[in-house]
C-alpha atoms as a printed R data frame, in Angstrom:
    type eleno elety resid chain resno      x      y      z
1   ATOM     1    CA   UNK     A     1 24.428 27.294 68.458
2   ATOM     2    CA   UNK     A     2 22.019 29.359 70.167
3   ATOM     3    CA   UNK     A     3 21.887 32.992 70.033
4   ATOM     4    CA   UNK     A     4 22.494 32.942 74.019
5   ATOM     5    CA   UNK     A     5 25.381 30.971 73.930
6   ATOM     6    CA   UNK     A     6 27.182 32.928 71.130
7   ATOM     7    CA   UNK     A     7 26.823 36.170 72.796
8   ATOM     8    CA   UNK     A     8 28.083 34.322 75.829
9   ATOM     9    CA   UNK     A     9 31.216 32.965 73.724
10  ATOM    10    CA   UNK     A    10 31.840 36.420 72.503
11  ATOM    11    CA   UNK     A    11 31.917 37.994 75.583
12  ATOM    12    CA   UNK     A    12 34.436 35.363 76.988
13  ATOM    13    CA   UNK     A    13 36.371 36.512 73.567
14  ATOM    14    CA   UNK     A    14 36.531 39.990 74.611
15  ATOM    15    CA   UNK     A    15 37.469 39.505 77.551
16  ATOM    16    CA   UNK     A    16 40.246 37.602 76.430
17  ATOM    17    CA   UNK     A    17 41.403 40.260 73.728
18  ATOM    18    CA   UNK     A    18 40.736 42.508 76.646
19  ATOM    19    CA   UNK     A    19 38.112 44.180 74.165
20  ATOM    20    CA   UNK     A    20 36.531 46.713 77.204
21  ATOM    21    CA   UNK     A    21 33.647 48.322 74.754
22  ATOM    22    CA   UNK     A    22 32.434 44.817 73.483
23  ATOM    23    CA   UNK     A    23 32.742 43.175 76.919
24  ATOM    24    CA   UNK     A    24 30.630 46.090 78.407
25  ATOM    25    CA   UNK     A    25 27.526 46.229 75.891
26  ATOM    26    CA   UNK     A    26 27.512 41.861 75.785
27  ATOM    27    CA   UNK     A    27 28.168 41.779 79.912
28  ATOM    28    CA   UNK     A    28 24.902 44.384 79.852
29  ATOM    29    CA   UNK     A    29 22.940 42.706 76.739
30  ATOM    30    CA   UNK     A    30 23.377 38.860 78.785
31  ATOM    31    CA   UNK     A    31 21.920 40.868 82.452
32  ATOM    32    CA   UNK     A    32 18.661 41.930 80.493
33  ATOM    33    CA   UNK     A    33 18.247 38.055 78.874
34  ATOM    34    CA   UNK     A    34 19.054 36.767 82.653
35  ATOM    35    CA   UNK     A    35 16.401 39.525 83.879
36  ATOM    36    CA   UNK     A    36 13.876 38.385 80.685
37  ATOM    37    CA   UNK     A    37 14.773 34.383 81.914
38  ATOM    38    CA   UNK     A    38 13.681 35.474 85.447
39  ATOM    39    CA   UNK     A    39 10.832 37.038 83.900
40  ATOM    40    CA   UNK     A    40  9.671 33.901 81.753
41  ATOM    41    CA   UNK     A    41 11.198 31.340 84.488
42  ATOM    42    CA   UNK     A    42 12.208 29.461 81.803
43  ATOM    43    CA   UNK     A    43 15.547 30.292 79.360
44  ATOM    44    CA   UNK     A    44 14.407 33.010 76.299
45  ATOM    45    CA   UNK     A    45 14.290 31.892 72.942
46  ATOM    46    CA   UNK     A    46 15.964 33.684 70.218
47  ATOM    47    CA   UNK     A    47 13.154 35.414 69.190
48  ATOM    48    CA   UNK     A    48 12.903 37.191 72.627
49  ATOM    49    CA   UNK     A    49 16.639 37.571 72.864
50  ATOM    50    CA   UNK     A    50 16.336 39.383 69.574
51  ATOM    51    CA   UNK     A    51 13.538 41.407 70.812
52  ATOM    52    CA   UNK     A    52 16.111 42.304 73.958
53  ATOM    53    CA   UNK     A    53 18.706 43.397 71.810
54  ATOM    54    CA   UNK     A    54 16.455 45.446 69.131
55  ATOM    55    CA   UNK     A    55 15.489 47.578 72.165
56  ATOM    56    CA   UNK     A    56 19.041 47.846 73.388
57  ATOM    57    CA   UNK     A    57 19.488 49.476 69.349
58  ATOM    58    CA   UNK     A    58 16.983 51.538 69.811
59  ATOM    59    CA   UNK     A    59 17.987 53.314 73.009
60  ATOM    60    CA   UNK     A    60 21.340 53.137 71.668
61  ATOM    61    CA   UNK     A    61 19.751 55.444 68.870
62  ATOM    62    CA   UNK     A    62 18.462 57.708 71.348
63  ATOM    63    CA   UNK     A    63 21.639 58.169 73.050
64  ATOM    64    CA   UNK     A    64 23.577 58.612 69.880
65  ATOM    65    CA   UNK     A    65 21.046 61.226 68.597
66  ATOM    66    CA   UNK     A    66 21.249 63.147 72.248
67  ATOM    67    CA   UNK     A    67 25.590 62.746 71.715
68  ATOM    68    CA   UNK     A    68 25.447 63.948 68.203
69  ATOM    69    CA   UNK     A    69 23.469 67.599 69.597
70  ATOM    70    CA   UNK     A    70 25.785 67.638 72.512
71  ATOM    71    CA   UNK     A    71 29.351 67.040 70.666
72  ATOM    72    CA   UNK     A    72 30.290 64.792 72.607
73  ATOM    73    CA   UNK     A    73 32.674 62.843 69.843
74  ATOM    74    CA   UNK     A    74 34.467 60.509 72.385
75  ATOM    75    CA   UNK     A    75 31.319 59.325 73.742
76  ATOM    76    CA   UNK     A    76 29.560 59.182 70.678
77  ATOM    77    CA   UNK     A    77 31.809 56.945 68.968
78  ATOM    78    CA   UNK     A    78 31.460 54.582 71.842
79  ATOM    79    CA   UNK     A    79 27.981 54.129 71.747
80  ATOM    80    CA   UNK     A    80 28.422 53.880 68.014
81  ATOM    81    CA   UNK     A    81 30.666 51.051 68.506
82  ATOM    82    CA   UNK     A    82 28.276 49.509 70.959
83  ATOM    83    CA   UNK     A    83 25.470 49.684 68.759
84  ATOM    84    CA   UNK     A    84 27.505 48.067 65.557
85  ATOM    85    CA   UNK     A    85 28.317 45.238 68.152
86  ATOM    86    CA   UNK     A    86 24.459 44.247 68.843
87  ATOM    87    CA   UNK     A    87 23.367 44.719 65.524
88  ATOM    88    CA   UNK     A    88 25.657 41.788 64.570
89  ATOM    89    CA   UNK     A    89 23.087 39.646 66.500
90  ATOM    90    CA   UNK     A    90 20.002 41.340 64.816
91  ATOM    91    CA   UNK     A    91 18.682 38.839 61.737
92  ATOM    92    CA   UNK     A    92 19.167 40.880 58.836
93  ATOM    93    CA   UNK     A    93 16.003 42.673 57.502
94  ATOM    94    CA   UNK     A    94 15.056 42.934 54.196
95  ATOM    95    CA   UNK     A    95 15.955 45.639 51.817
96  ATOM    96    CA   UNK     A    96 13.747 48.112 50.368
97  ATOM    97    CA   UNK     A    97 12.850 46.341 46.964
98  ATOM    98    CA   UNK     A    98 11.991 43.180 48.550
99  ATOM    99    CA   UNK     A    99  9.771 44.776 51.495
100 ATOM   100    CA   UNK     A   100  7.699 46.483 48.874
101 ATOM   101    CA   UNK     A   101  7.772 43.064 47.092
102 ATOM   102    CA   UNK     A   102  6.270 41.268 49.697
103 ATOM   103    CA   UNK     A   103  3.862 44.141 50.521
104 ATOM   104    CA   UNK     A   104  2.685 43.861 47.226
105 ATOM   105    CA   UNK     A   105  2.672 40.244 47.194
106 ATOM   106    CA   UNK     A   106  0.812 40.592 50.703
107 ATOM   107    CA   UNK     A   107 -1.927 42.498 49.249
108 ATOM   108    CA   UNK     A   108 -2.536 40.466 46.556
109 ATOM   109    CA   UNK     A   109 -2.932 37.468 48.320
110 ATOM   110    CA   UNK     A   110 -5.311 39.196 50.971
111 ATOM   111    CA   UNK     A   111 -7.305 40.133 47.698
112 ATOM   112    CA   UNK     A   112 -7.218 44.527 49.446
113 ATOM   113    CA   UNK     A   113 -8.548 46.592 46.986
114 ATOM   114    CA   UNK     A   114 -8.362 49.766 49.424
115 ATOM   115    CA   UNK     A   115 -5.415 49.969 51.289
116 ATOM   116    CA   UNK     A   116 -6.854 52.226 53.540
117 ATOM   117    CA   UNK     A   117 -9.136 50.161 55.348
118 ATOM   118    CA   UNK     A   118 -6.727 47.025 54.841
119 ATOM   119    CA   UNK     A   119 -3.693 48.221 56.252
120 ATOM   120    CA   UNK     A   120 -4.046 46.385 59.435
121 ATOM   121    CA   UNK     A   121 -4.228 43.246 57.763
122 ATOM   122    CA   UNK     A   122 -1.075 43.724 55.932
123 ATOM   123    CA   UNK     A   123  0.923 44.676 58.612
124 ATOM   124    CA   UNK     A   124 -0.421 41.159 60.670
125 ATOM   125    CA   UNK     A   125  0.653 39.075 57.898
126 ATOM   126    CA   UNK     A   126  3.792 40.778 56.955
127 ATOM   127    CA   UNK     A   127  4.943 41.151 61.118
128 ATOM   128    CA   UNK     A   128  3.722 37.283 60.945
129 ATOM   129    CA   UNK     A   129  5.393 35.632 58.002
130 ATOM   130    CA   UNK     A   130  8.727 37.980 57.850
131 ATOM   131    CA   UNK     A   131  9.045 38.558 61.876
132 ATOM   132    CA   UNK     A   132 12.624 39.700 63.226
133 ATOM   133    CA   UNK     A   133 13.382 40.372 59.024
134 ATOM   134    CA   UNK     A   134 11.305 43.372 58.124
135 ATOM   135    CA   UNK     A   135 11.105 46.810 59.821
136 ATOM   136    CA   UNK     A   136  8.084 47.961 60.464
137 ATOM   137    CA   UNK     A   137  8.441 51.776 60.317
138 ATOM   138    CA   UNK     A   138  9.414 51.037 56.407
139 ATOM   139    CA   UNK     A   139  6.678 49.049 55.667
140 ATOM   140    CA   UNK     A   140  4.208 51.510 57.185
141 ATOM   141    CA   UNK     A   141  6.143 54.010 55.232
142 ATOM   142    CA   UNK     A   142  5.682 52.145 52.109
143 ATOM   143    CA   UNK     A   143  2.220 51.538 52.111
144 ATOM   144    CA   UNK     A   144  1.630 55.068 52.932
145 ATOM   145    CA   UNK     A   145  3.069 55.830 49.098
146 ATOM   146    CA   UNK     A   146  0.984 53.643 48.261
């Protein structure tokens, strides 16, 4: 099953359970992939649907952070909700320990004695072999303790 067509299931599920929240945020998330379909003229593939949503998170994030300085508690735990909803769609990414594992075992295979001047590298062949699995902003914060 496609990512596309489980998102589409769900939403049909919501509206069935008359779920308004999660029928919202999937009726909104399935309008950008038919905007990003117009866009490609072809249907997205998961990876781009995945790219869709991880945006949607992120200004999610921004809107919870802006809630969270206003008090706004009823509208805060809605987009809270709505954010929990399109992570479930996100791959999982890797945990700490095994980022800085394969950072390691990055570098060593590159042969980068400096990190320094070899950070780009790392980053292209970590974003290449664990893409949609490993967040960036912790493996640049990881090999800046290094």
């Amino acid at each position: 099953m496609t990512l596309l067509s489980q998102i589409t299931e769900d939403r049909k599920q919501a509206m069935r359970d008359k779920n308004e929240i999660k029928k919202i945020i999937l009726n909104y998330a399935l309008a950008q992939i038919k905007n990003k379909k117009i866009e490609l003229q072809k249907d997205p593939e998961d990876a781009d649907i995945i790219q869709i949503i991880k945006k949607e998170v992120k200004a999610l994030n921004e809107s919870i952070s802006f809630l969270e300085k206003a008090d706004k508690a009823q509208e805060l735990e809605e987009e809270k909700q709505k954010k929990t909803i399109l992570e479930f769609y996100l791959p999982q990414t890797l945990s700490r320990e095994k980022t800085e594992e394969a950072i390691k075992k990055t570098i060593a295979e590159l042969g980068i004695t400096d990190i320094k001047t070899g950070r780009w590298q790392v980053m292209k062949a970590l974003m290449a072999t664990y893409k949609g699995e490993i967040d960036g902003s912790l493996v640049n914060e990881i090999i800046n303790t290094l």
